[in-house]
N, C-alpha and C positions, 0 to 999 in steps of 0.2 A: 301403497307404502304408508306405515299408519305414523305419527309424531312420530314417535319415540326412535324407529327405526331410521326418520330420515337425522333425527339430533345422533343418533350411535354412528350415521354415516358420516355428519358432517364433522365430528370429535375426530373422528377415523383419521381425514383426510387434512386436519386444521394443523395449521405451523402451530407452535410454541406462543407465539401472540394470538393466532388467534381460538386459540384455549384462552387465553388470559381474559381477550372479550369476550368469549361464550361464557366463564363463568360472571362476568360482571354484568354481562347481561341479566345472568340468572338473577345476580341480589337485585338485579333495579326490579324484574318482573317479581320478586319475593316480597318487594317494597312497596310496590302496588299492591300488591295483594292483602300486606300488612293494614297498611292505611287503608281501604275497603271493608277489612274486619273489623277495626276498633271504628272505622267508623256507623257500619251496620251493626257491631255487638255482638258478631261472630267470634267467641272468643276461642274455641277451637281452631278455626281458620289462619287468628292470629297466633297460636301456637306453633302449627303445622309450619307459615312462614318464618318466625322467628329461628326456628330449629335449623329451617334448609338453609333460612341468611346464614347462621354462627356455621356450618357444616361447611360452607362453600368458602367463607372467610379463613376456615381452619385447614382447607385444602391451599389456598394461597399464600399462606403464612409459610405451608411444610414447603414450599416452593421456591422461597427466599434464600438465598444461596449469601453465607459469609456478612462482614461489617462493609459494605462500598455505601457509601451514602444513596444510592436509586434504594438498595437493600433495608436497609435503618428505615428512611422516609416512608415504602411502602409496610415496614411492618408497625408502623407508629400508625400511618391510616387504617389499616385492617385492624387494629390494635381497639382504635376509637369508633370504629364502624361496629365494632365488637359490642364496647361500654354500651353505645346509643341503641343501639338493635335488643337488648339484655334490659336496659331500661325500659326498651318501650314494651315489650310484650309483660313485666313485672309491673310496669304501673297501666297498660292498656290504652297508653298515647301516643296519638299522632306524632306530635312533635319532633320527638326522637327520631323518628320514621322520617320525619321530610327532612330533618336536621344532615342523616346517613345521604339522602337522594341528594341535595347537595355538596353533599363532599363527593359519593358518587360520581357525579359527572362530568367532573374535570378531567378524570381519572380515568372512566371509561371514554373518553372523549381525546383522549392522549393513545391511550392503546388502540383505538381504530386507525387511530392518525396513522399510526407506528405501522397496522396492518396493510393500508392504501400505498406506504412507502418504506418497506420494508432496508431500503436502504440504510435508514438513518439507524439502524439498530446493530447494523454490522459494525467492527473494531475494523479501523484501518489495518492493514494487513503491509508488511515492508517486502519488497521482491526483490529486495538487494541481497538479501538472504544475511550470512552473521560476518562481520568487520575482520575478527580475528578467529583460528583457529588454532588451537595447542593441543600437543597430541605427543604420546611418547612412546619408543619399541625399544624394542631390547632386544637383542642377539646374543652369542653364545659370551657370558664374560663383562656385556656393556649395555648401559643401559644412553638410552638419544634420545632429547626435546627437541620437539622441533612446532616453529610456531611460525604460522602463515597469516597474511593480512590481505587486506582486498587488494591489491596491488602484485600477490603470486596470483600461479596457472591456477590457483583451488577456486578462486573468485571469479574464474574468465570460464571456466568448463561446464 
């Protein structure tokens, strides 16, 4: 089974988290590779990664669901991961590059966390089901409200 096939399996089979780290993986192995090319002057090499960083950053972004503040936070990071990574392949420095792997790895260091305990990403779920219910029929001439609380048979069944 060659790479490629075994990463198309493990995408396959991966929760929702862990895509999140398989792509943050991606940037940090994109980030090494960056910083090896501006450092040897492979300025090619440094392109190729700069391209795959901003691609995989702009998969994460279309990922962001709504204003919740996790949502805001993470698109201000991929935002500035953005700036730094744009910078460094435009000026051909490190900097920029270890500046990203920094901010990086709190971040993929949070989402493995999240993958080990998958718990902690669940919304509490209530099993008391809903307090009140209102509901109205009608027959031939008359229309009837009727409104139930946890305390009728609708609550106990």
């Amino acid at each position: 089974m060659t790479e490629q096939e075994k990463l198309e399996q493990q995408v396959a089979q991966a929760s929702d988290a862990e895509l999140v780290v398989l792509l943050l993986e991606g940037i940090n192995t994109r980030l090494d590779e960056g910083i090896g090319a501006v450092t040897s002057g492979d300025h090619e090499l440094l392109e190729t990664a700069v391209a795959k960083i901003r691609a995989i950053l702009g998969e994460l972004l279309a990922t962001l669901w709504g204003d919740s503040e996790v949502a805001i936070q993470s698109r201000q990071i991929y935002l500035y991961m953005n700036k730094l990574v744009t910078d460094a392949g435009n000026r051909r420095a490190n900097e920029p590059l270890e500046e990203a792997k920094k901010v990086l790895k709190p971040l993929l260091d949070g989402w493995q966390h999240l993958v080990k305990h998958p718990e902690l990403a669940e919304a509490p779920t209530s099993t008391q089901g809903p307090s009140v219910v209102a509901g109205m029929t009608y027959g031939k001439g008359t229309l009837n409200e009727s409104v139930m609380n946890s305390g009728d048979r609708l609550g106990k069944g």
